[in-house]
N, CA, C and O atoms as a Tinker XYZ file with bonds, in Angstrom:
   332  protein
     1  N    -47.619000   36.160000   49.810000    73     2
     2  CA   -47.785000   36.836000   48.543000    64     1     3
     3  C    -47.949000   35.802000   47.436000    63     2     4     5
     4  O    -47.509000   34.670000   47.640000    81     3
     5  N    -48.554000   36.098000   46.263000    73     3     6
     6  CA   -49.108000   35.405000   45.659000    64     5     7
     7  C    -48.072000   35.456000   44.175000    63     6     8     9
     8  O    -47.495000   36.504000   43.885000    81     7
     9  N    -47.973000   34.576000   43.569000    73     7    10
    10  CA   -47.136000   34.851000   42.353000    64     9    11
    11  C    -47.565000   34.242000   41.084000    63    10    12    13
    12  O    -48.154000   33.171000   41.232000    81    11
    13  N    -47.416000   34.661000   39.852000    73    11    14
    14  CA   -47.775000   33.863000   38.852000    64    13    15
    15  C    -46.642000   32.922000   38.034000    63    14    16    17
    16  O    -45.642000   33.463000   37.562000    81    15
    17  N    -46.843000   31.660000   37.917000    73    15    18
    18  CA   -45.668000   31.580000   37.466000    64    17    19
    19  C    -46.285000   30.149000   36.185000    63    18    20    21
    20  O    -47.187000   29.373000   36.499000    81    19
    21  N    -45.653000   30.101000   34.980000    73    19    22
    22  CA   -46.022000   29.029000   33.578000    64    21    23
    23  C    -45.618000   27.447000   33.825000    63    22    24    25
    24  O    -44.405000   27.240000   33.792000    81    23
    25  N    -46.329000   26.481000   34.031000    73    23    26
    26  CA   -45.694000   24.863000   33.987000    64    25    27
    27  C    -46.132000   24.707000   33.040000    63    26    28    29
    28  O    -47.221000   25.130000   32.651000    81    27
    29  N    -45.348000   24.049000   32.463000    73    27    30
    30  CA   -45.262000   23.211000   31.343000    64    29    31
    31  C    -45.091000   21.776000   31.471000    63    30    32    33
    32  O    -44.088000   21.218000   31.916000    81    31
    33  N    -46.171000   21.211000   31.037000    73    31    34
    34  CA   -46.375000   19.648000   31.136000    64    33    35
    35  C    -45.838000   18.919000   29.683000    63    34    36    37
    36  O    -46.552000   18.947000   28.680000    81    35
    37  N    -44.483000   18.258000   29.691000    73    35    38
    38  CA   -44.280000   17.790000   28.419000    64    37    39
    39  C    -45.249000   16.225000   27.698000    63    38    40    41
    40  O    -45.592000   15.787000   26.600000    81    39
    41  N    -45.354000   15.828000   29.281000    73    39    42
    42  CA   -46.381000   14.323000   28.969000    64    41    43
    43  C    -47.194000   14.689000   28.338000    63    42    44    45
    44  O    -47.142000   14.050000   27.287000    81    43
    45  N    -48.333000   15.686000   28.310000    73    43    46
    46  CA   -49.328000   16.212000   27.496000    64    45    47
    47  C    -49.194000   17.192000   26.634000    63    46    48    49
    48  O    -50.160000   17.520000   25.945000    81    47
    49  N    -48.025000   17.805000   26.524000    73    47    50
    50  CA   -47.435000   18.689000   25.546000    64    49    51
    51  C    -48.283000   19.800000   25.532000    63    50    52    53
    52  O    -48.855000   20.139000   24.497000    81    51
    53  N    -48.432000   20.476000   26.730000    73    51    54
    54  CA   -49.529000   21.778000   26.892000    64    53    55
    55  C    -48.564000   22.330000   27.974000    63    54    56    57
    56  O    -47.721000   21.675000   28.587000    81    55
    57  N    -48.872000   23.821000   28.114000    73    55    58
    58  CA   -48.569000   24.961000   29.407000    64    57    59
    59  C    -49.629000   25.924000   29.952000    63    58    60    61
    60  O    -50.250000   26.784000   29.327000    81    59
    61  N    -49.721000   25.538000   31.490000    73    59    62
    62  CA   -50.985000   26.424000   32.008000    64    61    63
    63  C    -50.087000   27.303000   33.042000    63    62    64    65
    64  O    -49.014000   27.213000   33.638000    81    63
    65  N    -51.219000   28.245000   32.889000    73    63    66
    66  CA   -50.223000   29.807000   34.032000    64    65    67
    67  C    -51.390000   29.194000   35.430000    63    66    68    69
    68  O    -52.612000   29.057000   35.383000    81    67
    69  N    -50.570000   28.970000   36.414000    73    67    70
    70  CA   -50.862000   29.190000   37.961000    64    69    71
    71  C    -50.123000   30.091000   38.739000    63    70    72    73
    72  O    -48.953000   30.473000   38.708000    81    71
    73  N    -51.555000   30.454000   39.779000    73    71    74
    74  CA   -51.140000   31.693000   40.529000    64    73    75
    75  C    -50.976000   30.968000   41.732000    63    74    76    77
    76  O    -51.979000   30.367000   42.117000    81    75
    77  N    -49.537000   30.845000   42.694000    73    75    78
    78  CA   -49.003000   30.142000   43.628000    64    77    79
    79  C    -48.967000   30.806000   44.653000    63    78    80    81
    80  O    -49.092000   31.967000   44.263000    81    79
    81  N    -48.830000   30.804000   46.217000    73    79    82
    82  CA   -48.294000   31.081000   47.619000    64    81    83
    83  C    -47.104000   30.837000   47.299000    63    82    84    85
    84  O    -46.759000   29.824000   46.690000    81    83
    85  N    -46.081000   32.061000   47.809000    73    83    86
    86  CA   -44.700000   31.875000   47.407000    64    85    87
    87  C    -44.232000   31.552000   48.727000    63    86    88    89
    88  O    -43.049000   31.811000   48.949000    81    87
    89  N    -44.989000   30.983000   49.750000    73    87    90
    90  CA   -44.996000   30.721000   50.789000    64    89    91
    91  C    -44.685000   29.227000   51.411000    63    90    92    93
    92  O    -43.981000   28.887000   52.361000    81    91
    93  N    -45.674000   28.306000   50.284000    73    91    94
    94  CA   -46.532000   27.074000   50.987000    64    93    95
    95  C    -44.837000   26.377000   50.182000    63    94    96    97
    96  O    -44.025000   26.982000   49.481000    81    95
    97  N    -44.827000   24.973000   50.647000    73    95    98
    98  CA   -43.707000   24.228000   50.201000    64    97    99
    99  C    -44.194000   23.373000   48.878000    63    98   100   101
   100  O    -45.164000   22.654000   48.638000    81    99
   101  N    -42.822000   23.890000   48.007000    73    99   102
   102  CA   -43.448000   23.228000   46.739000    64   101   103
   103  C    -44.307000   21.587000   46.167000    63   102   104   105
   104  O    -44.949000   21.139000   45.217000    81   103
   105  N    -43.866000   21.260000   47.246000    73   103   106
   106  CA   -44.097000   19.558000   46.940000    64   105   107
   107  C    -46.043000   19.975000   47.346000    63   106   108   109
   108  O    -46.924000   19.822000   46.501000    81   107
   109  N    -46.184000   20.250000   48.113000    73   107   110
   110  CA   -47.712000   20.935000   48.797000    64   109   111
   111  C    -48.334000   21.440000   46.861000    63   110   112   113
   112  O    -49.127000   20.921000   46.076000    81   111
   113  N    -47.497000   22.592000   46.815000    73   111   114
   114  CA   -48.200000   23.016000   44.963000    64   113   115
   115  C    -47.891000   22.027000   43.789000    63   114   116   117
   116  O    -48.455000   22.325000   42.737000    81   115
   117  N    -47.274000   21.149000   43.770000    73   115   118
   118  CA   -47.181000   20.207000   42.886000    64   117   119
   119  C    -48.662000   19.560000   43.041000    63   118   120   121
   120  O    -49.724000   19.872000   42.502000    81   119
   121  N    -48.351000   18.570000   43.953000    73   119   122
   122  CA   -49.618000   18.201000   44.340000    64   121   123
   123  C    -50.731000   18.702000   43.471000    63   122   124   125
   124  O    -51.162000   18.031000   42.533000    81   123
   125  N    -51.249000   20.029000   43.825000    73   123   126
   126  CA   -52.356000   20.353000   43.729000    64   125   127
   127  C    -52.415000   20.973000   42.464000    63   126   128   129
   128  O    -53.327000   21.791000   42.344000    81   127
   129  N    -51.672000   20.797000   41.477000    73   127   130
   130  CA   -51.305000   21.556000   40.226000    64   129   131
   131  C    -51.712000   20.313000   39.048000    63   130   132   133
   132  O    -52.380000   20.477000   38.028000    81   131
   133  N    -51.030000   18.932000   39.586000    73   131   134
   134  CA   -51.049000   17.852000   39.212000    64   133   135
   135  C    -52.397000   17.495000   39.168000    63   134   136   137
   136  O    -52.914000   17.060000   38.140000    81   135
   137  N    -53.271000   17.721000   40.688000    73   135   138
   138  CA   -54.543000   17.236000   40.436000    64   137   139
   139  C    -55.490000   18.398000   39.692000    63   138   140   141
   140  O    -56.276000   17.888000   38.893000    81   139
   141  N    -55.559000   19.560000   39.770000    73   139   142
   142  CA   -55.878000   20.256000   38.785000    64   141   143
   143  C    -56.304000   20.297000   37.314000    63   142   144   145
   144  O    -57.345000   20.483000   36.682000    81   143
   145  N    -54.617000   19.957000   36.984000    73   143   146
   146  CA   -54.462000   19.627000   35.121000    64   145   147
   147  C    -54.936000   18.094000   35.234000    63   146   148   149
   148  O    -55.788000   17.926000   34.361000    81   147
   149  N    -54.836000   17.533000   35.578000    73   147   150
   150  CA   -55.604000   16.117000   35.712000    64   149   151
   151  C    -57.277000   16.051000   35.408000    63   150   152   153
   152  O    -57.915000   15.260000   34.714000    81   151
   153  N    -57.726000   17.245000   36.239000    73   151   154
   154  CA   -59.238000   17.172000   36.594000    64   153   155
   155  C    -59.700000   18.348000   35.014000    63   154   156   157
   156  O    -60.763000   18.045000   34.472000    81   155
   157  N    -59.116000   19.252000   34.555000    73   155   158
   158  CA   -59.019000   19.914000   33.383000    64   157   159
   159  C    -59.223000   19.074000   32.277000    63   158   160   161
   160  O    -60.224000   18.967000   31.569000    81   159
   161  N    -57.982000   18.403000   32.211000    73   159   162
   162  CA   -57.694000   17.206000   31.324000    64   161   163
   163  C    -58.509000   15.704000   30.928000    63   162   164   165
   164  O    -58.407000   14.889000   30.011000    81   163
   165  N    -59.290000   15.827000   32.052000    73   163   166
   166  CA   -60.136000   14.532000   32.234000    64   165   167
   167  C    -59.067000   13.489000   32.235000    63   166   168   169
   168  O    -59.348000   12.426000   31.682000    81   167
   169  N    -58.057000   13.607000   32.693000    73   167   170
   170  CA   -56.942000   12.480000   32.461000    64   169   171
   171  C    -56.457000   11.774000   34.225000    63   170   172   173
   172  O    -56.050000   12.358000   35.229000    81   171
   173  N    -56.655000   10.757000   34.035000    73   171   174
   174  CA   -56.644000    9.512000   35.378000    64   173   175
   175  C    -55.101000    9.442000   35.167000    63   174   176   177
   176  O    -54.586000    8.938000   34.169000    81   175
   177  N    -54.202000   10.168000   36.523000    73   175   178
   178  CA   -52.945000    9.734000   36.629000    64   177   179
   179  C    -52.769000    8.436000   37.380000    63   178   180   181
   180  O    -53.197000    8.322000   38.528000    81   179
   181  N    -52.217000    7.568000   36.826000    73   179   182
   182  CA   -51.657000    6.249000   37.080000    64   181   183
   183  C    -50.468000    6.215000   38.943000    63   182   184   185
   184  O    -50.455000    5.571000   39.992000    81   183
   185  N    -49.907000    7.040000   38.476000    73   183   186
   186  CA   -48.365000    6.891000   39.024000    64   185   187
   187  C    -48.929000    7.908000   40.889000    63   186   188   189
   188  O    -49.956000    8.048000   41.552000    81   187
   189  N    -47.893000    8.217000   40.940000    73   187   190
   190  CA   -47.826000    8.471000   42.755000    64   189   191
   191  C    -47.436000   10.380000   42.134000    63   190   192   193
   192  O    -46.677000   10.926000   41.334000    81   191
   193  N    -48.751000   10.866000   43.333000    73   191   194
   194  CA   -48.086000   12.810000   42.357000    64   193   195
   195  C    -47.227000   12.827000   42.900000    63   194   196   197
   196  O    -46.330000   13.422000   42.302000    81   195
   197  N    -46.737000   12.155000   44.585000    73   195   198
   198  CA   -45.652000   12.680000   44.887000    64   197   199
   199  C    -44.203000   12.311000   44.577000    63   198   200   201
   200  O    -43.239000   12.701000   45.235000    81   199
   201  N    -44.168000   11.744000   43.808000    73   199   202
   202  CA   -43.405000   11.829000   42.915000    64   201   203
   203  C    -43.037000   12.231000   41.963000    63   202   204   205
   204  O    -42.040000   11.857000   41.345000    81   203
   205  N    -44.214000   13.544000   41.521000    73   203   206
   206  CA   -43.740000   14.615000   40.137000    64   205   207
   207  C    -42.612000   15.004000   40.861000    63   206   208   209
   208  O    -42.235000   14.718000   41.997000    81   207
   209  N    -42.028000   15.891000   39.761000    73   207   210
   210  CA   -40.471000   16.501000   40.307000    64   209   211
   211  C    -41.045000   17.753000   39.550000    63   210   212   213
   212  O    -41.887000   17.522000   38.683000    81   211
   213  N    -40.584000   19.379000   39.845000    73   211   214
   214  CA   -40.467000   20.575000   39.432000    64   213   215
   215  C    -39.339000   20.575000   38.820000    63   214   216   217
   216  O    -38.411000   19.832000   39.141000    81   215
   217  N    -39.296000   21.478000   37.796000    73   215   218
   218  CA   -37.646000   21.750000   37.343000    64   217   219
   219  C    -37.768000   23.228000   37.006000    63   218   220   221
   220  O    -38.930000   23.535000   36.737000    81   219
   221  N    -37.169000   23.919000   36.964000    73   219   222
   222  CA   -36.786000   25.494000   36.447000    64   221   223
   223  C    -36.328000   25.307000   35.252000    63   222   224   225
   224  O    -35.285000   24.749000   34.913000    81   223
   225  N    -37.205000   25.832000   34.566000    73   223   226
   226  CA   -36.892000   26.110000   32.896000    64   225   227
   227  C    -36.270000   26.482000   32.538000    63   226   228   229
   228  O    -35.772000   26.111000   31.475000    81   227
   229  N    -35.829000   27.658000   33.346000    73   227   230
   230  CA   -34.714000   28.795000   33.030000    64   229   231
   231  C    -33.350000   28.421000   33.095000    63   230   232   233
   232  O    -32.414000   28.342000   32.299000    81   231
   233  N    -33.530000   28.225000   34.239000    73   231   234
   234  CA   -32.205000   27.421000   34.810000    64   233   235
   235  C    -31.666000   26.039000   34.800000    63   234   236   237
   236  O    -30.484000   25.822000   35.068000    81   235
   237  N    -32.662000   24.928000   34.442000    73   235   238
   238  CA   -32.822000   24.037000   34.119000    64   237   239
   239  C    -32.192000   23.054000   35.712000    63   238   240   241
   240  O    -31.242000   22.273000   35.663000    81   239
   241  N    -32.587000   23.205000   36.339000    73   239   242
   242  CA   -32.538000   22.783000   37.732000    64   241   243
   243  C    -33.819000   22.037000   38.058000    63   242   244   245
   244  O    -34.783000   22.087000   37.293000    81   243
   245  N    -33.834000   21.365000   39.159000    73   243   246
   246  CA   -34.300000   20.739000   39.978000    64   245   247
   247  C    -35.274000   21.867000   41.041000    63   246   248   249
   248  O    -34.626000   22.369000   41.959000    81   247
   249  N    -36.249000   22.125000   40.976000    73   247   250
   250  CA   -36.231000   22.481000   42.592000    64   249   251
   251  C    -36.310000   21.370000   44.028000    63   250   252   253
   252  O    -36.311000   20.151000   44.200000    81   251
   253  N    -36.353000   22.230000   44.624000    73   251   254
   254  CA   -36.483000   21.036000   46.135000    64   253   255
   255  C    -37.641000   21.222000   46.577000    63   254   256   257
   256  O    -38.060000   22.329000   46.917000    81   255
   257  N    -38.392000   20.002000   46.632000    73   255   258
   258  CA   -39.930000   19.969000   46.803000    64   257   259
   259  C    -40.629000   20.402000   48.074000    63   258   260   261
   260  O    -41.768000   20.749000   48.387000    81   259
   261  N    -39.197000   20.197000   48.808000    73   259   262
   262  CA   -39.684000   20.572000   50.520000    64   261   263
   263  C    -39.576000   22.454000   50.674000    63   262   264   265
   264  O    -40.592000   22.941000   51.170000    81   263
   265  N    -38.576000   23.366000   50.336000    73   263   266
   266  CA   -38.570000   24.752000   50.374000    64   265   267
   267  C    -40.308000   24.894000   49.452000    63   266   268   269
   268  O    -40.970000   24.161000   48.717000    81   267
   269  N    -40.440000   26.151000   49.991000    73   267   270
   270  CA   -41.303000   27.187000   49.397000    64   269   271
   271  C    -41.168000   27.475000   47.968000    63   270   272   273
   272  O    -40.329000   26.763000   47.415000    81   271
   273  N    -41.803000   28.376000   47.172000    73   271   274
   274  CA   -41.253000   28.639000   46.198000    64   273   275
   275  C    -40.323000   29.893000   46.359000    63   274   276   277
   276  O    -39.283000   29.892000   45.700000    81   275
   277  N    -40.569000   30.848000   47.085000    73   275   278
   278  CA   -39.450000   31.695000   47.278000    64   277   279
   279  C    -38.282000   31.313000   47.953000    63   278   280   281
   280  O    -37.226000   31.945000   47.924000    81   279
   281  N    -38.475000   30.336000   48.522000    73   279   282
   282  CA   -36.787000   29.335000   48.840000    64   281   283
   283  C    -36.106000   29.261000   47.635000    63   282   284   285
   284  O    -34.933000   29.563000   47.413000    81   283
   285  N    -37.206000   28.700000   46.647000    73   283   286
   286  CA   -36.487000   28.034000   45.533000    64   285   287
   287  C    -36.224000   29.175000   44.345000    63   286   288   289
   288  O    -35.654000   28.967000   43.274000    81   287
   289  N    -36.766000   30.383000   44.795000    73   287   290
   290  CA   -36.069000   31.618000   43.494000    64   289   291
   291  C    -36.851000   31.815000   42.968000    63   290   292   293
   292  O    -36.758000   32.978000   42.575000    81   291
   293  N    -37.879000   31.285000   42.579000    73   291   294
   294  CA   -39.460000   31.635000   41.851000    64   293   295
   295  C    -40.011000   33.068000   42.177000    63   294   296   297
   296  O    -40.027000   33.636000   43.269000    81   295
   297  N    -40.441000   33.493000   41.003000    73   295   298
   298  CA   -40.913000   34.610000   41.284000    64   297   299
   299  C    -41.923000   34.701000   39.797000    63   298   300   301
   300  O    -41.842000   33.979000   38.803000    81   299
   301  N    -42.894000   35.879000   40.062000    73   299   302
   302  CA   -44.022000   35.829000   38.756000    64   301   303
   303  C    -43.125000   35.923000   37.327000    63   302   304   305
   304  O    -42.313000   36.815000   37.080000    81   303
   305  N    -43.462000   34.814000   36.465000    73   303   306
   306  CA   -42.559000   34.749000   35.333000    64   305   307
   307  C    -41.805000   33.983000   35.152000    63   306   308   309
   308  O    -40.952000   33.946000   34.264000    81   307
   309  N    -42.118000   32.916000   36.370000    73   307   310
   310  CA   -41.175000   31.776000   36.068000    64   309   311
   311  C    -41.733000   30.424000   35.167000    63   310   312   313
   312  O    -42.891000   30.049000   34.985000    81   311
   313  N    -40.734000   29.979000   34.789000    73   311   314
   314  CA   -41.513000   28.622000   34.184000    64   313   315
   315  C    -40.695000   27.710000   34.636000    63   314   316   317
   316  O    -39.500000   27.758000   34.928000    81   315
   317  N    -41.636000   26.699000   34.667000    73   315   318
   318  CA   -41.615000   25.758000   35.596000    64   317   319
   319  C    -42.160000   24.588000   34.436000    63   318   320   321
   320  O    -42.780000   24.680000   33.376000    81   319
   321  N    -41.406000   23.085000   35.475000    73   319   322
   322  CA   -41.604000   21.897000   34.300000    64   321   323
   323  C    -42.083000   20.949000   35.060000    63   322   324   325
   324  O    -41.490000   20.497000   36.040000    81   323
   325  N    -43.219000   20.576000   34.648000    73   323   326
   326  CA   -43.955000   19.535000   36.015000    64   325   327
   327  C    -43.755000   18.002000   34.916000    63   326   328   329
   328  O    -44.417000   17.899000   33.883000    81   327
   329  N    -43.029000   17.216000   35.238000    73   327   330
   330  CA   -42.223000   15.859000   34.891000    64   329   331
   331  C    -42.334000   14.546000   36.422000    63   330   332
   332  O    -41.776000   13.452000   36.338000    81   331
């Protein structure tokens, strides 16, 4: 199932809505979220993606990059902090 959920990128001080697999393991949607707003952005990331970290906005947590997003409690409406 598919979910919508808000990241917010503070490095660039912008927020885009992606529609996620609440399935696939988060470190897998980082990834591809990272290269995305990258390729949007026209902006050349320097650093290693796998090393972005997710955080829950709400909750102000960590997620764990290896669970799913429905491991991690996500559901449409979440916001999310790609750091």
């Amino acid at each position: 199932m598919m979910i919508i959920v808000e990241v917010k990128v503070p490095l660039m001080g912008k927020e885009y809505d992606f529609q996620i697999d609440e399935k696939v393991p988060l470190c897998r949607i980082t990834e591809e979220i990272a290269e995305i707003i990258c390729q949007k952005e026209q902006y050349i990331f320097e650093g290693n993606r796998g090393r972005l970290l997710m955080w829950d906005a709400q909750n102000k947590k960590r997620l764990n990059p290896e669970n799913s997003a429905s491991e991690n409690g996500l559901k449409t409406g979440s916001v999310l902090i790609l750091a």
